[in-house]
C-alpha positions as CSV (number, residue, x, y, z in Angstrom):
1,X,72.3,61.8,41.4
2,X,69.5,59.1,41.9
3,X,66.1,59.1,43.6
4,X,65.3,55.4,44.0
5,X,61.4,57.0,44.4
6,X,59.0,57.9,41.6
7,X,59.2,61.4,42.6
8,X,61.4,64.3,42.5
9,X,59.7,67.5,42.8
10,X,61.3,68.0,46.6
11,X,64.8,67.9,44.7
12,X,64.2,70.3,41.9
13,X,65.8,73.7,43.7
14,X,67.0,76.0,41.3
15,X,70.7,75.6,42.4
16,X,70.2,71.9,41.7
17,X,68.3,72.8,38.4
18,X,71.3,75.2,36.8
19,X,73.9,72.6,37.9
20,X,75.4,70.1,35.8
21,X,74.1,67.3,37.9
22,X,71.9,65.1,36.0
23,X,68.8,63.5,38.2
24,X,67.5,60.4,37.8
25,X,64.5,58.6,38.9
26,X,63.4,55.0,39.8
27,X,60.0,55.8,38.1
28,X,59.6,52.8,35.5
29,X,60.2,50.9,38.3
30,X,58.1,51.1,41.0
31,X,54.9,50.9,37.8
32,X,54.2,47.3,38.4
33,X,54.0,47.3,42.1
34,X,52.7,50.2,42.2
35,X,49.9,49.2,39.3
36,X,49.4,45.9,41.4
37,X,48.2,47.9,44.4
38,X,46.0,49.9,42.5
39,X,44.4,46.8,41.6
40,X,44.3,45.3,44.8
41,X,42.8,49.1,46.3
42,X,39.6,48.2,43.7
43,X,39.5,44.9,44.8
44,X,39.1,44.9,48.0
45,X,36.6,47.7,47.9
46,X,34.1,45.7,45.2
47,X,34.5,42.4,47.3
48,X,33.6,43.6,50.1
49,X,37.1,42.7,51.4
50,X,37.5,45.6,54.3
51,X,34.3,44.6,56.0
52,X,34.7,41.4,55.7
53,X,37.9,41.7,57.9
54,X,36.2,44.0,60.4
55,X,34.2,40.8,61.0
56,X,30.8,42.4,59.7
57,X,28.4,39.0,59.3
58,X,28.2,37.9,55.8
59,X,24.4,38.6,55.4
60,X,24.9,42.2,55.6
61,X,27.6,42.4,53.3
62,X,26.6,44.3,49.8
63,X,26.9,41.8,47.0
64,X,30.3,42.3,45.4
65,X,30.7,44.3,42.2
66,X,31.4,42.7,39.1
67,X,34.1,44.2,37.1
68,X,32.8,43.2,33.7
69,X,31.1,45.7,31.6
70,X,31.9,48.5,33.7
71,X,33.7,51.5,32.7
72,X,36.6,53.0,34.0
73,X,38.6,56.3,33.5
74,X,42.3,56.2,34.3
75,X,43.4,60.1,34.2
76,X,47.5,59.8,33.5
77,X,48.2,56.8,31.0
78,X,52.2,57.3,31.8
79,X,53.8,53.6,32.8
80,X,51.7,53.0,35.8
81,X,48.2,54.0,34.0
82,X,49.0,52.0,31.5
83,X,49.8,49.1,33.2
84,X,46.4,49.8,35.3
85,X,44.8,49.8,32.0
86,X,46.2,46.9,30.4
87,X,45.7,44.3,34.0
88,X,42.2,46.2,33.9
89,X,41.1,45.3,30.6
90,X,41.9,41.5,31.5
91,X,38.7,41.9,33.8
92,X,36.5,42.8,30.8
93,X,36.1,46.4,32.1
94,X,35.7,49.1,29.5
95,X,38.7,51.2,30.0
96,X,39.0,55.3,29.3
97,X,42.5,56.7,29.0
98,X,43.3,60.2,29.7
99,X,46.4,61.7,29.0
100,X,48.6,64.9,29.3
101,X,50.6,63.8,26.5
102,X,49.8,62.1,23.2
103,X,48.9,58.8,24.0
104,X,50.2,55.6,21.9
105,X,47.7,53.1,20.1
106,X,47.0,50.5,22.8
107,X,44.4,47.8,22.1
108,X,43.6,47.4,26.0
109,X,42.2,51.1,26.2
110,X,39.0,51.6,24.3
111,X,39.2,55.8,24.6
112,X,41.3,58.2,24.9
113,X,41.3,61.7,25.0
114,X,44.1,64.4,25.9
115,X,43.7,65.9,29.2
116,X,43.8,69.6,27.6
117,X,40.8,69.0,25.4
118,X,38.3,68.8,28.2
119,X,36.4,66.1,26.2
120,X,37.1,63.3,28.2
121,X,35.0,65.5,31.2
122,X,32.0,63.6,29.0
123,X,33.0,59.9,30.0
124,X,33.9,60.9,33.3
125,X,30.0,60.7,34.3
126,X,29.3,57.2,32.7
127,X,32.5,55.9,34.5
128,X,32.0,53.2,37.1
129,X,35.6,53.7,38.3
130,X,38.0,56.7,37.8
131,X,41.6,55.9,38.6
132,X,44.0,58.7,39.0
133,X,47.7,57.9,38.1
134,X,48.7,61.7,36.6
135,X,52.0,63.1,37.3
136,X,51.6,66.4,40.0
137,X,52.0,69.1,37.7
138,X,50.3,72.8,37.4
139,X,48.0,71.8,35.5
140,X,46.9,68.8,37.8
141,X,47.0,70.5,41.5
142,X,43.6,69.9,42.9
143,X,42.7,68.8,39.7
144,X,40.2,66.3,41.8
145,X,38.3,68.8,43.1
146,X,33.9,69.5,43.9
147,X,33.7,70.3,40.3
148,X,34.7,66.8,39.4
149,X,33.5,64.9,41.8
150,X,30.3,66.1,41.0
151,X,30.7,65.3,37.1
152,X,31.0,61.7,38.9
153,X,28.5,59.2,38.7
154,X,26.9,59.1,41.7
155,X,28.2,55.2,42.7
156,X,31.7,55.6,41.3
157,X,34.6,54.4,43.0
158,X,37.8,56.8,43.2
159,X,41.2,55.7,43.6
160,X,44.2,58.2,44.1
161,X,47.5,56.3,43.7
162,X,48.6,59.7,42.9
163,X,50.1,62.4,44.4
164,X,48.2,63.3,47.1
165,X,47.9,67.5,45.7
166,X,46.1,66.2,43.3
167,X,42.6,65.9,45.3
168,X,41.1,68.4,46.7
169,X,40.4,66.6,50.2
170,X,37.9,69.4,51.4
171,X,36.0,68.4,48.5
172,X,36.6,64.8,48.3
């Protein structure tokens, strides 16, 4: 049985589970695209791009935010944080990996640190940007949550192209 989507958790039944059907996913897949819109989400918030279209007059536009130099934490370095990573890196930023699993040798990502160590909780308040691209698991659910965001640099930006159980939205 395929899902032509990323995710699978609705299917995982126990019935389904014990069975001999094998499940597949389209999850390699959809990384590009959906590493491409993650890019474009960043984008259009440091040039100003939203306001712009909302016809707000140039002169009262913030000045847009260079990507150079700054930091940013991706939190899940599976195919589509690493993809984030590597098309991230191209814009000079300083990039932070954060893994649940071990995490290969990559020359685009600078850090990296294993989700269960806690360590990367350090970086997470010098990052300019914090991407989240982590698989919903137990350990993830609400993950994103008042305790974090206020570990946050005060001016960070914080993209979700995650499951959405993985923020806290009261606390966001």
């Amino acid at each position: 049985m395929h899902c032509g989507g990323a995710g699978v958790e609705e299917y995982l039944i126990p019935s389904l589970v014990k069975s001999k059907i094998i499940l597949t996913n389209g999850r390699i897949l959809q990384g590009p695209e959906v590493s491409d819109h993650a890019i474009a989400l960043l984008l259009s918030i440091t040039r100003n791009i939203a306001p712009y279209l909302k016809g707000i007059e140039k002169t009262k536009l913030s000045r847009p935010i260079e990507l150079k130099d700054k930091q940013c934490l991706i939190f899940g370095l599976g195919g589509i944080g690493t993809l984030i990573a590597e098309k991230l890196k191209a814009f000079g930023m300083y990039i932070v990996g954060v893994s649940l699993e071990i995490i290969p040798n990559f020359s685009f990502i600078d850090e990296k640190y294993l989700f269960h160590d806690g360590e990367f909780k350090k970086k997470i308040n010098s990052s300019d940007v914090v991407i989240c691209a982590a698989p919903l698991t137990n350990y993830t659910t609400k993950f994103f949550n008042k305790k974090i965001f206020n570990l946050m640099k005060k001016n960070s930006i914080f993209i979700n192209i995650s499951r959405g159980k993985l923020v806290d939205t009261n606390d966001l």
